[in-house]
C-alpha positions as CSV (number, residue, x, y, z in Angstrom):
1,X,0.0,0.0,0.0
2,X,1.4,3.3,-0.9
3,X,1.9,6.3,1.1
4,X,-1.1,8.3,-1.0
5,X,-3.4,5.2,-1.1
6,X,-3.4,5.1,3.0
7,X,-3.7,8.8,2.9
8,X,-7.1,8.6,0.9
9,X,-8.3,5.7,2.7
10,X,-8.1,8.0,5.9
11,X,-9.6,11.1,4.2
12,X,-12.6,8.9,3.8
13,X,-12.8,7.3,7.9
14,X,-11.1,10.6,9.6
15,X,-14.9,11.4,10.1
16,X,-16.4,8.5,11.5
17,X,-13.5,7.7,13.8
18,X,-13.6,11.0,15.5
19,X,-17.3,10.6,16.2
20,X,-16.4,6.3,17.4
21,X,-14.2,8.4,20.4
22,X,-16.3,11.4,20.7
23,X,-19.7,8.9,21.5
24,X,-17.9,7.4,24.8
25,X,-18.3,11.1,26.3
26,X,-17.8,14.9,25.7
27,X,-14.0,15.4,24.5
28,X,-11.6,18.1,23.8
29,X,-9.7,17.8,20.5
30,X,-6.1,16.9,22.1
31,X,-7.7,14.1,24.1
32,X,-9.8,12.9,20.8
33,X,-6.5,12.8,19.1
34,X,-4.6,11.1,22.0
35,X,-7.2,8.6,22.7
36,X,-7.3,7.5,18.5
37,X,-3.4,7.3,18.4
38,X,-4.0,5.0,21.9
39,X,-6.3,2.6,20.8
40,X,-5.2,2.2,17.3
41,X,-1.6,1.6,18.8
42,X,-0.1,5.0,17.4
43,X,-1.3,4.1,14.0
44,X,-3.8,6.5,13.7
45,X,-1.8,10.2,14.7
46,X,-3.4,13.0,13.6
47,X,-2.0,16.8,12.7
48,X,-4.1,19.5,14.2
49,X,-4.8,20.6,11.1
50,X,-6.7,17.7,10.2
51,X,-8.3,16.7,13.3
52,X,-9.7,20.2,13.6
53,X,-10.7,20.5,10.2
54,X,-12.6,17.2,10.5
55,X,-14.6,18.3,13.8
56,X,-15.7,21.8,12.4
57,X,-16.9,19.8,9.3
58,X,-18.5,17.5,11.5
59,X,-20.2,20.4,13.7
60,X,-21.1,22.3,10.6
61,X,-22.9,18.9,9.6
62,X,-25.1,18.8,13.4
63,X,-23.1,15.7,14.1
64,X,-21.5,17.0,17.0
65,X,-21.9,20.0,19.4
66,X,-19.0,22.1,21.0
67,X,-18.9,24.1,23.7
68,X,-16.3,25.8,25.7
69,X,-15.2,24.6,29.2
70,X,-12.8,25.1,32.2
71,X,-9.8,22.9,32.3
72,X,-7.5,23.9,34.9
73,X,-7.0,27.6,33.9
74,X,-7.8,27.1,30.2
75,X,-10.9,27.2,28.7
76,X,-10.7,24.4,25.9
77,X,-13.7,23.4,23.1
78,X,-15.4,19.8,23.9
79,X,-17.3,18.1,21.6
80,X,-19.8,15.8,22.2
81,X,-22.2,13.7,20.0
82,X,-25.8,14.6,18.7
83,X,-28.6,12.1,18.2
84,X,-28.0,13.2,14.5
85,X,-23.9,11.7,14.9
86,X,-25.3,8.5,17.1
87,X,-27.7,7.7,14.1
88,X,-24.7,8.4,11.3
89,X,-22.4,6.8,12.7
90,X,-24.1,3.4,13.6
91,X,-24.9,3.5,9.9
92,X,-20.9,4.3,9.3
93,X,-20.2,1.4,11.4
94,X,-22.9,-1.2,9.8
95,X,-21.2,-0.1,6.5
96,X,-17.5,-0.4,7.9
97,X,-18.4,-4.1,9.2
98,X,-19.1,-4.9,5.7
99,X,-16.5,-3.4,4.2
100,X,-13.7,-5.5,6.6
101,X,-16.1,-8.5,6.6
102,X,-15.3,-8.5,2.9
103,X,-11.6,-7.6,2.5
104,X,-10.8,-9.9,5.1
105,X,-12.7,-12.8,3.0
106,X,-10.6,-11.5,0.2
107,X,-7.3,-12.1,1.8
108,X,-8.0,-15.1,3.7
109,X,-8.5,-16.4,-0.1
């Protein structure tokens, strides 16, 4: 797999992954992007550019709400999951299953 062919694979699941750690509980984006790097075993490491790019696309779309909180003495943005981002992504994640249920067929071949 080349570089550019992972790079558009995670163009098209940045989205959907972001709302798999957001739906545990309201997050800030540094702990979204620590928590994605932790469970995917530092595969998944996100710039800020993308990661922040991705979550105002995904609040512009009324999949996730933000609001500003107290941490310590900063005030960060936490994001947390509408009905409307529970809904999309169950249907991502029926769609993913698929999608792995097949390519792993595929290789097991």
């Amino acid at each position: 797999m080349t570089k550019s062919y992972v790079g558009q694979l995670l163009r098209g699941i940045v989205e959907p992954l972001l709302l798999l750690i957001i739906a545990d509980f309201p997050v800030h984006g540094y702990e979204i992007a620590r928590e994605l790097e932790r469970r995917s075993e530092g595969y998944f490491d996100l710039t800020a550019s993308t990661l922040y790019s991705a979550l105002r696309r995904l609040e512009q779309r009324g999949l996730v709400l933000s609001s500003w909180e107290q941490v310590t003495r900063q005030k960060r943005r936490c994001y947390a999951l509408t009905e409307k981002g529970r809904q999309f992504l169950a249907e991502e994640l029926t769609q993913w299953q698929t999608f792995i249920g097949a390519t792993d067929r595929l290789l097991e071949s």
